[in-house]
C-alpha positions as CSV (number, residue, x, y, z in Angstrom):
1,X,49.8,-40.5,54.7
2,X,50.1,-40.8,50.7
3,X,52.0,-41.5,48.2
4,X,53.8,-37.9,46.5
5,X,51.1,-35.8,47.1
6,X,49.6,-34.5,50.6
7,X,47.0,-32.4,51.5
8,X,49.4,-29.4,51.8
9,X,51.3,-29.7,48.1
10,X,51.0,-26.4,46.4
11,X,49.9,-26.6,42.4
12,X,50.2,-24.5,39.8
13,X,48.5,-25.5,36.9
14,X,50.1,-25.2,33.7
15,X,47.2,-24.5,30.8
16,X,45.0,-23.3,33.5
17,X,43.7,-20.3,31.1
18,X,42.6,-22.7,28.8
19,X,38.9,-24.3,28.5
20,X,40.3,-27.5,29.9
21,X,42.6,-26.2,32.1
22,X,39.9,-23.7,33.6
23,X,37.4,-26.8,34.1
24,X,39.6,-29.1,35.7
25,X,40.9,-26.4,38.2
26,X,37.6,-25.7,39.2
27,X,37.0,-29.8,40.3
28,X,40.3,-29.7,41.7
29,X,39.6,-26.9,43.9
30,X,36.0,-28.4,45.1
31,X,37.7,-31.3,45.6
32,X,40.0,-29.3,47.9
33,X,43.2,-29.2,45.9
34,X,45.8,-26.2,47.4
35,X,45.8,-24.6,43.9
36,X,48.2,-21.6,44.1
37,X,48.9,-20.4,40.5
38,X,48.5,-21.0,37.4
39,X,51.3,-20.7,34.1
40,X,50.0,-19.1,30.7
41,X,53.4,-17.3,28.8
42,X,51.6,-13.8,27.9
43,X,49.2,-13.7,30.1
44,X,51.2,-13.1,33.5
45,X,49.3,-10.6,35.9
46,X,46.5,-12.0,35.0
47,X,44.0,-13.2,38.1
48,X,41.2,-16.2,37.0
49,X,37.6,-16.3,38.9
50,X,37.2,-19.8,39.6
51,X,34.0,-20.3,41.0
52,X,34.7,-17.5,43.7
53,X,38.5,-18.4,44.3
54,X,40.7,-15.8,42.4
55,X,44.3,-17.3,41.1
56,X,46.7,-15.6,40.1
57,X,48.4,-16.3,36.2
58,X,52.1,-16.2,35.8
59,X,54.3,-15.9,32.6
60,X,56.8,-18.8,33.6
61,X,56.5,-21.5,36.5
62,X,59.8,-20.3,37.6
63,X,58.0,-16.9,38.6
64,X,55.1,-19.5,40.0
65,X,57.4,-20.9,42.5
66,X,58.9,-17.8,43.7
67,X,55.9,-16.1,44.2
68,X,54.1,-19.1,45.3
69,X,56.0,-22.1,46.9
70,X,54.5,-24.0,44.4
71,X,55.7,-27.9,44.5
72,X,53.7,-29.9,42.5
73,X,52.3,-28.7,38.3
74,X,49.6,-30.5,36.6
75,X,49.9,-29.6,32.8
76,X,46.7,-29.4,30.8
77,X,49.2,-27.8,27.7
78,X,47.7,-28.5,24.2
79,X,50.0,-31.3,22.9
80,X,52.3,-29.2,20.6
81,X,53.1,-27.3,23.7
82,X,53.9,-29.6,25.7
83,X,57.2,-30.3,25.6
84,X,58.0,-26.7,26.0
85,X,55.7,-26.6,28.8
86,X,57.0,-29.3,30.9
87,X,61.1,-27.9,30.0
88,X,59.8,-24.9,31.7
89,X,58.9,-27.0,34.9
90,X,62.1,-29.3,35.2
91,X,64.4,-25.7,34.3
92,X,62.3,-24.5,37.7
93,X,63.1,-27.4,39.4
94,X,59.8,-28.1,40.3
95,X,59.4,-31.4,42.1
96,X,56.2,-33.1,41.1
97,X,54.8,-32.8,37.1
98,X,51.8,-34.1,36.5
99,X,51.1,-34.5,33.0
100,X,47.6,-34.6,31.4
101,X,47.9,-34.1,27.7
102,X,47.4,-36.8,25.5
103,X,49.0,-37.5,22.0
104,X,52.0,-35.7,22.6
105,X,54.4,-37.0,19.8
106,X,56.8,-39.8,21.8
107,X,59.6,-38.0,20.6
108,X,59.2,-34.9,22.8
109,X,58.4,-37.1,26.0
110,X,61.9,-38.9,25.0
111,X,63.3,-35.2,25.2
112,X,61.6,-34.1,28.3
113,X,61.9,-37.2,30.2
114,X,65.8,-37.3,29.1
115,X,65.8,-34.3,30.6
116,X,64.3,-34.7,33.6
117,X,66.3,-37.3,34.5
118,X,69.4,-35.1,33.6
119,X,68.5,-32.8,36.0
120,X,67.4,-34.8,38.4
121,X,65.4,-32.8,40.5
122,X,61.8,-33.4,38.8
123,X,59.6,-36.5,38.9
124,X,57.2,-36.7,36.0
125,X,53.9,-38.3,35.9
126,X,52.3,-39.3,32.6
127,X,51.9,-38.2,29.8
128,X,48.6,-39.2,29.0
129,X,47.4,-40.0,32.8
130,X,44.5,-39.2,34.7
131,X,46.9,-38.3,37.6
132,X,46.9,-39.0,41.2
133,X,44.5,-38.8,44.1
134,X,44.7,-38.8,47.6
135,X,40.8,-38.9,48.8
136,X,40.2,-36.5,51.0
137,X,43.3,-34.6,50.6
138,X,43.9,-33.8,47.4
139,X,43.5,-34.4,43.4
140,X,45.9,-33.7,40.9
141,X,44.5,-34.2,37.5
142,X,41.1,-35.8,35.9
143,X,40.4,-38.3,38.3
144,X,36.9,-37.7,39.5
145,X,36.9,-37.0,43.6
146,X,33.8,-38.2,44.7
147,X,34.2,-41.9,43.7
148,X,35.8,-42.8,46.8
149,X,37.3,-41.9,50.4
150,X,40.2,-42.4,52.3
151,X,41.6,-45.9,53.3
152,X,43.9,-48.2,53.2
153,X,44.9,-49.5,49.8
154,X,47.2,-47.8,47.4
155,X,46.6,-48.3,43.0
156,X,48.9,-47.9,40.7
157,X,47.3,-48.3,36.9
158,X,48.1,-48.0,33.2
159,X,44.5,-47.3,32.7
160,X,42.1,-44.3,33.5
161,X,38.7,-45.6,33.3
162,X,40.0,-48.9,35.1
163,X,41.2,-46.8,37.8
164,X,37.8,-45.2,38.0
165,X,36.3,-48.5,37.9
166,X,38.7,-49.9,40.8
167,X,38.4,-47.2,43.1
168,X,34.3,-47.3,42.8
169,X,34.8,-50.9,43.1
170,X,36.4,-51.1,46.5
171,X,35.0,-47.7,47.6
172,X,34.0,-49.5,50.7
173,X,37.6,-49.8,51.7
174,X,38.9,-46.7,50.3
175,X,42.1,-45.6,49.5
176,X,45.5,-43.8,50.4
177,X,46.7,-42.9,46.8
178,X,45.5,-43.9,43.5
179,X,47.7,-43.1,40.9
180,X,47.0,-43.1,36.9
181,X,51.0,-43.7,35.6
182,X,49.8,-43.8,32.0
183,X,50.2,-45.8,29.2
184,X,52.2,-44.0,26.8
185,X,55.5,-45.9,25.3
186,X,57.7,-43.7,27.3
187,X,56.4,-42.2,31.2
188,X,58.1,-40.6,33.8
189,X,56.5,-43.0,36.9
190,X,56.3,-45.6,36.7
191,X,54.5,-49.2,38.7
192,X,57.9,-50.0,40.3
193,X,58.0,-46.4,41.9
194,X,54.4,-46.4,43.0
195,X,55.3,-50.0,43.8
196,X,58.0,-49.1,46.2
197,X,56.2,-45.7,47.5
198,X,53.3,-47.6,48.7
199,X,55.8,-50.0,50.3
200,X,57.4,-47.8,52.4
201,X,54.2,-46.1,53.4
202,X,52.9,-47.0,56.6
203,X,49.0,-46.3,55.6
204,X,48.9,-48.3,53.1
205,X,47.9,-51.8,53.8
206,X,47.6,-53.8,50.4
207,X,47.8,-52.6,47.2
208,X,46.5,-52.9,43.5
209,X,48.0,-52.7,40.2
210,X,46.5,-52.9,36.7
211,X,48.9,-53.4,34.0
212,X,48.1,-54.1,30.4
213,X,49.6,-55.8,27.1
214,X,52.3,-54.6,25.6
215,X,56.0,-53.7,26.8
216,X,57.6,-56.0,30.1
217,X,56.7,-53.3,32.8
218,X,54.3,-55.7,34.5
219,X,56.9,-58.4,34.2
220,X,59.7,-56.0,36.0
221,X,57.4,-55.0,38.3
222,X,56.8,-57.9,39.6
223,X,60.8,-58.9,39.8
224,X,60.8,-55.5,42.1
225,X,57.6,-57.1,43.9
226,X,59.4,-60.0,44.6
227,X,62.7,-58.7,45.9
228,X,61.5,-55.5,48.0
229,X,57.5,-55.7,48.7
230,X,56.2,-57.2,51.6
231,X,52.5,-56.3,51.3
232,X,50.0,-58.2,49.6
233,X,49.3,-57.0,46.6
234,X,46.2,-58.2,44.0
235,X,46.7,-57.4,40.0
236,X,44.6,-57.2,36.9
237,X,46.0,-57.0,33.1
238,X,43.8,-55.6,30.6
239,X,44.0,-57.0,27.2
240,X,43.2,-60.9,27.7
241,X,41.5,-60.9,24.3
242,X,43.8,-58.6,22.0
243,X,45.0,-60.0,19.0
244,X,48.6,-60.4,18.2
245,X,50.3,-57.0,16.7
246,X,47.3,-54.9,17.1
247,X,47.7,-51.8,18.9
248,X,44.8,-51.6,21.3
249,X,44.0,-48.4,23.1
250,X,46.7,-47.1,24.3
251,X,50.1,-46.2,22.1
252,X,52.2,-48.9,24.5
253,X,49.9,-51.5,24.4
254,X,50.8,-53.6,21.7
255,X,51.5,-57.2,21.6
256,X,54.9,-59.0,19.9
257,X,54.9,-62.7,19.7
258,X,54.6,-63.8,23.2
259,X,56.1,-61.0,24.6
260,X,53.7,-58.2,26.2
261,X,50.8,-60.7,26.2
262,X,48.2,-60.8,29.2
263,X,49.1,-64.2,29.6
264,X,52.8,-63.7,30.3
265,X,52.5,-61.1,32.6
266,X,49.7,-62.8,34.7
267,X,52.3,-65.5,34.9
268,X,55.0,-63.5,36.2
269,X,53.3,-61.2,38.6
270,X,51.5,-65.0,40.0
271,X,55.1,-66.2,40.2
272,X,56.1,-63.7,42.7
273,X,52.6,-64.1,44.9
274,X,50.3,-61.8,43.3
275,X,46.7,-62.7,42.8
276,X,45.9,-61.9,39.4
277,X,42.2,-61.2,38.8
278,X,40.5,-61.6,35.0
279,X,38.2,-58.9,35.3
280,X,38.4,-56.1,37.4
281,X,35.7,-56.9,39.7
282,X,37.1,-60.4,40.6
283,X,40.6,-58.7,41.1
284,X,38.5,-56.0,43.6
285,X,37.1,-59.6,45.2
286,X,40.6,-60.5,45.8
287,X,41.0,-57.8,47.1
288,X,38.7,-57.6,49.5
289,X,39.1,-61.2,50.7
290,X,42.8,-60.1,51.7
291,X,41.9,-56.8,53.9
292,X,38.7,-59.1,55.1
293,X,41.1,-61.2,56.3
C-alpha cells in the first residue's frame, strides 16, 4: 500500500519539454515512474527520447487523459505559467496535481487552489514541494529514489532537504510514502490529510511529521492527531533558533509573537502524545526506539 500514489498511477508531466521537466522525467522513469505523456501547449504531436523511452507531448492535459488514462500530473511549469498550467489540470479533472514550481506569486495558488476546491475533483500537492514517493513503486517529483526502500513508516514534511535527510536517516526501516506538502503560505495537502491517509493505511505502522515555524498547521495537526490517529507518531519542528518576525526559508515560515514558534508547536503536538525530537536525527532515534519496540 501507499498513500495517493501506487505503482500503477499514470503521469503526465506538465513542463516535461522543458530542461527541468526533461531531467526530472528521466529520474522518474529510472526510478520506475508509469510516465505516460507529457503537456507542452504548441508542441502537441510531438514524441520526447528519454533515455530510450519515447513519450508522447500533448497540447492540453485534457487531450493527455483521453489519450492516456492519465491520473496523477507533476507540473515543472515556469512560475508565470503556473497558474495557467495547473487550471488546465483541475478543468481536466485530473485527480492528483503535483506541483513543483517554486516562487509562484501566492496570489495565483489562492486562485488555483480556490478553484480546485470549487471543483472538487482535484487534489493539489504543493506548490513549492519536492513531491511524493512511494519506494519501490513510484516517484512523483524531485525526491531522489535511491535514498531509501520500502517499509513501514509514512512522512509527511514542510521541508525538502529534511525529508531527504529523514528518509536516509531511517533507511533501515524504510518507508510506505514520503510526502513533501510544502511550505508555501497557501498548499493544496496538507499534514492533516497525509495525517489521516497514513491512518487509514494498513502498511503504514508509525509515522513522521516535520513541521516548521510559522502559521498553526502543526498545532491543528495535532488537534486531528489527537481526535482520529491511533498510530504512534514521532515529530520534528524546524526553526528552534529563528528570531522573532524574520522570515526564514520558506515564504510561510515566519514567526508572530508567540504564535508559529517552535516552542508552541512542540508543545502542542507533545500534548496530544507525540514525541518531539530537536534535531532530526534524535526525532529518527525516536523513531526507531518505537518500531524497535
Amino acid at each position: 500500500m501507499a498513500i495517493f500514489v501506487t505503482e500503477n498511477t499514470k503521469v503526465i508531466v506538465q513542463g516535461m519539454t522543458g530542461s527541468e521537466g526533461t531531467k526530472h522525467t528521466k529520474r522518474m522513469l529510472k526510478a520506475g515512474t508509469k510516465i505516460v505523456g507529457g503537456v507542452t501547449p504548441g508542441k502537441g504531436g510531438q514524441t520526447v527520447d528519454m533515455d530510450g523511452v519515447l513519450i508522447p507531448v500533448f497540447n492540453s492535459v485534457n487531450e493527455a487523459m483521453a489519450a492516456t488514462g492519465a491520473n496523477a500530473s507533476v507540473v515543472f511549469v515556469p512560475p508565470k505559467f503556473a497558474k495557467a498550467a495547473v487550471i488546465d489540470a483541475i478543468d481536466a479533472a485530473m485527480p492528483l496535481v503535483v506541483v513543483i514550481t517554486e516562487g509562484i506569486p501566492v496570489h495565483d495558488v489562492a486562485a488555483f487552489y480556490a478553484y480546485s476546491v470549487s471543483k472538487g475533483k482535484t487534489q493539489i500537492l504543493g506548490p513549492n514541494c519536492p513531491g511524493i514517493i512511494s519506494p519501490g513503486k513510484t516517484n512523483l517529483g524531485i525526491i531522489p529514489a535511491d535514498i531509501t526502500g520500502p517499509g513501514k513508516i509514512g512522512l509527511v514534511s514542510k521541508s525538502g532537504t529534511l525529508t531527504y535527510q529523514m528518509m536516509f536517516e531511517l533507511r533501515d526501516f524504510g518507508f510506505t510514502t514520503a510526502v513533501g506538502i510544502g511550505g508555501d503560505p497557501i498548499i493544496g495537502t496538507t499534514h492533516i490529510d497525509c495525517l489521516r491517509a497514513f491512518q487509514d493505511d494498513p502498511e503504514t505502522k508509525a509515522i513522521v511529521m516535520i513541521g516548521e515555524i510559522g502559521g498553526d498547521a502543526e498545532e491543528r495537526a495535532a488537534q486531528f492527531i489527537k481526535e482520529y490517529v491511533t498510530k504512534p507518531v514521532v515529530g520534528y519542528v524546524a526553526g528552534f533558533t529563528a528570531p522573532e518576525g524574520k522570515t526564514m526559508g520558506h515564504a510561510g515560515a515566519i514567526v508572530s509573537g508567540s504564535s508559529g514558534t517552535a516552542s508552541a508547536k512542540k508543545e502542542a503536538l507533545e500534548a496530544v502524545g507525540v514525541a518531539v525530537g530537536k534535531t532530526p536525527s534524535e526525532t529518527a532515534n525516536l523513531m526507531r526506539k518505537i518500531l524497535n519496540g
